[in-house]
C-alpha positions in Angstrom: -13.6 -21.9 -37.1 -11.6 -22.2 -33.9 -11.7 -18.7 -33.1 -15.8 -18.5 -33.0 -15.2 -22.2 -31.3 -13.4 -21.0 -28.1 -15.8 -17.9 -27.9 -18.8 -19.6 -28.1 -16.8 -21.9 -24.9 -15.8 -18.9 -23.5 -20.2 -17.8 -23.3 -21.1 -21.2 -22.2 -18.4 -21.3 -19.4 -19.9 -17.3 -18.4 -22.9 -18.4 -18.6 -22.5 -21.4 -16.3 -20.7 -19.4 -13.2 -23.6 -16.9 -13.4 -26.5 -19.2 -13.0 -24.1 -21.5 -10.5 -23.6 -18.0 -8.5 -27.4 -16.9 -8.3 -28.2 -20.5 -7.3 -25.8 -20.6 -4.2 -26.9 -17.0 -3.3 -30.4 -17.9 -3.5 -30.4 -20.8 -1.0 -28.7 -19.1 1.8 -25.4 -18.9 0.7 -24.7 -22.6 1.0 -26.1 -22.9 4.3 -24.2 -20.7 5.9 -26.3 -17.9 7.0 -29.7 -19.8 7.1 -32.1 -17.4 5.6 -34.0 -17.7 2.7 -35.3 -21.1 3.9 -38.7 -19.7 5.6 -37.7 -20.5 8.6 -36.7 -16.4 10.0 -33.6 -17.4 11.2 -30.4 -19.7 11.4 -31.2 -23.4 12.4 -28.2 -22.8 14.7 -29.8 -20.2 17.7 -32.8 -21.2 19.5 -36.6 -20.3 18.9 -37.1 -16.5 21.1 -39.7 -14.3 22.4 -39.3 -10.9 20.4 -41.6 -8.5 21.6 -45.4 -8.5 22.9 -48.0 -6.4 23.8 -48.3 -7.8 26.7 -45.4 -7.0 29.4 -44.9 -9.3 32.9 -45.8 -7.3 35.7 -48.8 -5.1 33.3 -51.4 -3.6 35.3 -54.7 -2.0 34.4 -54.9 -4.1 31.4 -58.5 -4.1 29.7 -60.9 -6.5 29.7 -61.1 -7.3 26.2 -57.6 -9.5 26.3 -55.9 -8.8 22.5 -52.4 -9.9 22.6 -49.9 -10.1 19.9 -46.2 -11.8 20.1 -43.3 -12.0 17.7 -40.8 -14.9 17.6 -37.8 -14.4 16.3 -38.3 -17.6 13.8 -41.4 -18.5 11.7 -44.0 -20.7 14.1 -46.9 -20.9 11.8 -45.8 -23.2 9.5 -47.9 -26.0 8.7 -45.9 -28.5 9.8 -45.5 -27.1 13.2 -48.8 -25.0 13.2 -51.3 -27.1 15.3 -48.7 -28.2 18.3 -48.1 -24.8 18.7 -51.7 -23.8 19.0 -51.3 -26.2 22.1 -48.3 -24.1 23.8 -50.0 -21.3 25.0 -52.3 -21.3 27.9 -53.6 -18.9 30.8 -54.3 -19.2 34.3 -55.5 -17.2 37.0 -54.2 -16.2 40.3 -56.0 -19.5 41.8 -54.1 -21.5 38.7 -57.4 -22.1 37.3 -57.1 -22.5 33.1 -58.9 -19.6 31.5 -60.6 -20.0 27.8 -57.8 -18.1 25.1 -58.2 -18.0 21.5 -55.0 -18.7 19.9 -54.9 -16.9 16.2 -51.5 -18.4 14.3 -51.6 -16.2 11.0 -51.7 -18.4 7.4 -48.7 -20.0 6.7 -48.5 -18.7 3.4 -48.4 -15.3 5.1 -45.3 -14.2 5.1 -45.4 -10.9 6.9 -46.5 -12.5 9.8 -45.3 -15.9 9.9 -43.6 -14.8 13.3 -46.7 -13.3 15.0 -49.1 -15.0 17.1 -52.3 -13.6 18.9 -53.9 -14.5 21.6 -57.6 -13.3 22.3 -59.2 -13.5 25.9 -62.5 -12.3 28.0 -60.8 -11.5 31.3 -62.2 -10.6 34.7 -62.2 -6.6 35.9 -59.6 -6.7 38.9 -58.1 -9.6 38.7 -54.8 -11.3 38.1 -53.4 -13.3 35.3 -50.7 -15.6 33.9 -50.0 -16.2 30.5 -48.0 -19.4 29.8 -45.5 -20.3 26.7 -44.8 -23.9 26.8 -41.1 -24.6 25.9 -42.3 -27.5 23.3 -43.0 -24.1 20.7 -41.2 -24.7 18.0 -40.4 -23.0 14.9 -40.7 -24.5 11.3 -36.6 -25.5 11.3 -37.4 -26.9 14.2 -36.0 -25.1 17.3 -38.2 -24.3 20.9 -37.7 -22.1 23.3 -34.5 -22.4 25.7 -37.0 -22.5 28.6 -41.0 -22.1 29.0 -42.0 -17.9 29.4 -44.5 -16.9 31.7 -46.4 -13.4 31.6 -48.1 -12.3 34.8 -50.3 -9.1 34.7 -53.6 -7.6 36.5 -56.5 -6.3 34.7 -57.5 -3.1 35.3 -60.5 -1.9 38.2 -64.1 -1.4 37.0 -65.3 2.1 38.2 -68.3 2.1 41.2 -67.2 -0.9 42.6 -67.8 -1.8 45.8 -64.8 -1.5 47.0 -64.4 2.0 45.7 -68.0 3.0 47.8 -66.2 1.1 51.0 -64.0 3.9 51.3 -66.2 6.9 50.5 -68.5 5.7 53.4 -66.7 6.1 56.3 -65.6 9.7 55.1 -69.1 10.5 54.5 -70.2 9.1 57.6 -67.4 11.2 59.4 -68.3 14.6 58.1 -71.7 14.0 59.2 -70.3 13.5 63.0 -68.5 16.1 63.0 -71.7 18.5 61.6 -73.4 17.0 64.4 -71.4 17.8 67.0 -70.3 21.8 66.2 -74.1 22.2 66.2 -74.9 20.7 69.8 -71.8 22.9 70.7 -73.6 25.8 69.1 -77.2 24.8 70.7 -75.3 24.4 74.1 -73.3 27.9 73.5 -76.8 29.9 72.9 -78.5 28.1 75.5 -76.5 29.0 78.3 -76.2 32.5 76.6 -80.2 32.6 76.8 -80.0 31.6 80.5 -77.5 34.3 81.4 -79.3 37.2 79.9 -82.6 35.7 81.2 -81.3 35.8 84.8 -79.5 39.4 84.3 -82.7 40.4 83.3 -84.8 39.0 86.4 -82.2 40.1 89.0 
């Protein structure tokens, strides 16, 4: 009886550290490492731009303004979804706002709770800045050391009229100088013509 006592203690006591073990493990590891807790990183490192589409300094960049930008930490959770719709904006050279469409993936997405997008009609030729507040924040609740600023040109629509600027004056130019190696021409003959005219006479 005591014998199939202290196993059966034995099994429970197994059977405790196990599920104890998995538990810890499953919420971060007690905190320490700060994954597992949706929010892509450790509560302990600030919210950062990751990557983008869109580089400062871009030029020839097409009209049809699709930009995507990874965070290092999840920024389309619900609870910090709609101020962060409200941290990215876009100006133009003059600092005049320009209409963006600012597509946070679901929450529930978690493939892409990193990624935001940011849609655009822009003007050919023109020049751009694409501004991240610093109030972005991610769902454990960290923003950006310092607001991020993206400055690019779009590219140059062919048959402008800047483009038909230049070919004119070369156009015109080629025509000038047709002009005038034919007068020197007309001039050469015709005082040729007069020379044999007058050998002839004499």
């Amino acid at each position: 009886m005591k014998k199939t006592f202290l196993r059966v203690a034995i099994i429970l006591l197994v059977s405790l550290f196990v599920v104890t073990t998995v538990a810890w493990a499953g919420n971060g590891g007690g905190g320490g490492g700060g994954k597992g807790d949706g929010s892509g990183g450790g509560k302990d490192k600030p919210l950062e731009l990751v990557s983008s589409t869109i580089k400062d300094g871009a030029k020839n960049v097409p009209l049809a303004g699709k930009f995507k930008l990874e965070f290092s930490k999840n920024v389309t959770f619900d609870s910090v979804r709609l101020d962060n719709q409200k941290a990215f904006s876009m100006v133009d050279k003059d600092g005049k706002a320009v209409d963006i469409k600012v597509v946070l993936p679901e929450s529930t997405n978690d493939s892409e709770k990193n990624f935001v997008y940011i849609e655009a009609s822009l003007k050919e030729n023109q020049q751009y800045t694409l501004k991240i507040a610093k109030s972005l924040r991610s769902k454990s609740g960290d923003n950006l050391e310092k607001p991020i600023e993206i400055s690019f040109s779009t590219i140059a629509a062919s048959g402008t009229k800047g483009e038909k600027t230049e070919k004119s004056p070369k156009t015109s130019d080629n025509i000038n100088d047709y002009m005038v190696v034919s007068l020197g021409l007309i001039i050469f003959l015709a005082y040729k013509g007069v020379k044999i005219y007058k050998e002839k006479i004499n």
